[in-house]
Structures are given as structure tokens and as C-alpha cells.
C-alpha positions as CSV (number, residue, x, y, z in Angstrom):
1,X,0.0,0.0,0.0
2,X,1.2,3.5,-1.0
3,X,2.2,5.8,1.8
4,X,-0.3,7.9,0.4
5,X,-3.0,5.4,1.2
6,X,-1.6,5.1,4.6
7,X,-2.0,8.8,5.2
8,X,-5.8,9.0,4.1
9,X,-6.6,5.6,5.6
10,X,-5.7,7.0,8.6
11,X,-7.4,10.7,8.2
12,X,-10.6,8.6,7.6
13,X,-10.4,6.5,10.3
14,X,-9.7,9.6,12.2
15,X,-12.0,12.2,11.4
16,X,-14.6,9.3,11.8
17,X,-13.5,8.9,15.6
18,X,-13.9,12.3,15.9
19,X,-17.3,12.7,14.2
20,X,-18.2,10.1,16.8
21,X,-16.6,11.3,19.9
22,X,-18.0,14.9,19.5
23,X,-21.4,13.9,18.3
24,X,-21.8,11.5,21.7
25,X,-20.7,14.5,23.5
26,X,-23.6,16.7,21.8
27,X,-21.6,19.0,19.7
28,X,-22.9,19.6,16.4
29,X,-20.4,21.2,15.3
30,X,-18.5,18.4,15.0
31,X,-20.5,17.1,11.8
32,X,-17.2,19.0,10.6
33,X,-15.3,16.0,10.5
34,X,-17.8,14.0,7.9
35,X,-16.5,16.4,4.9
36,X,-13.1,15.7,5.6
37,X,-13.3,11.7,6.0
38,X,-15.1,12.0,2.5
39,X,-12.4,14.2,0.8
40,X,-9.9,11.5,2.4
41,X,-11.6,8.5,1.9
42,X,-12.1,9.9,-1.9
43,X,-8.0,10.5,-2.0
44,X,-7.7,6.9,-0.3
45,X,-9.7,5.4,-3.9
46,X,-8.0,7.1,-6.3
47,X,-4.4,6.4,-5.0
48,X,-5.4,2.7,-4.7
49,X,-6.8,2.7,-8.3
50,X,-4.2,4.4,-10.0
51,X,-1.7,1.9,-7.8
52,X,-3.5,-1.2,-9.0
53,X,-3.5,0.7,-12.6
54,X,0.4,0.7,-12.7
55,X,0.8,-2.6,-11.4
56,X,-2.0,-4.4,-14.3
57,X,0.1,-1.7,-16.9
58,X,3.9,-3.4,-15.6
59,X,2.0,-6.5,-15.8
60,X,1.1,-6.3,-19.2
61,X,4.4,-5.1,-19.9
62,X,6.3,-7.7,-18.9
């Protein structure tokens, strides 16, 4: 896995602990956090994608 997939794995699995831990705690304001686990979890995807793209492309090349 890319260290970029690291990274947003992580800021999703974050931001959702923090959605969670500030919603349970009655702040509403915390519904903050659900963009930004989005925006990661979409950066998580493409990485993977374009990671599995270049492996089937050095595949084929081979």
C-alpha cells in the first residue's frame, strides 16, 4: 500500500473517531469532521486505483 494510502486511511479512520466522539458529546459542530473523511476516503480510492492501474500496466508489460 502506497504511503499515500496510509495517510488517508488513517485521516478517515480519524476524522470518523472524531465525528463520533464529539457527536456522543452533543456537539454539532463536530459534523465538521464528515467532509473531511469524505475528501480522504475519496484521496484513499483514487491512490489505490491508480496503484493497481500501474501494477496491471507493468504487468502487461512484462
Amino acid at each position: 500500500m502506497p504511503r499515500t494510502s496510509r495517510f488517508a486511511l488513517a485521516a478517515v479512520v480519524l476524522a470518523l473517531v472524531a465525528l463520533v466522539v464529539s457527536l456522543v458529546q452533543g456537539f454539532w459542530l463536530g459534523l465538521i469532521w464528515l467532509p473531511l473523511a469524505g475528501v480522504a476516503s475519496n484521496v484513499l480510492w483514487m491512490d489505490r486505483r491508480r496503484a493497481r492501474i500501474a501494477a496491471a500496466t507493468a504487468a502487461a508489460a512484462e
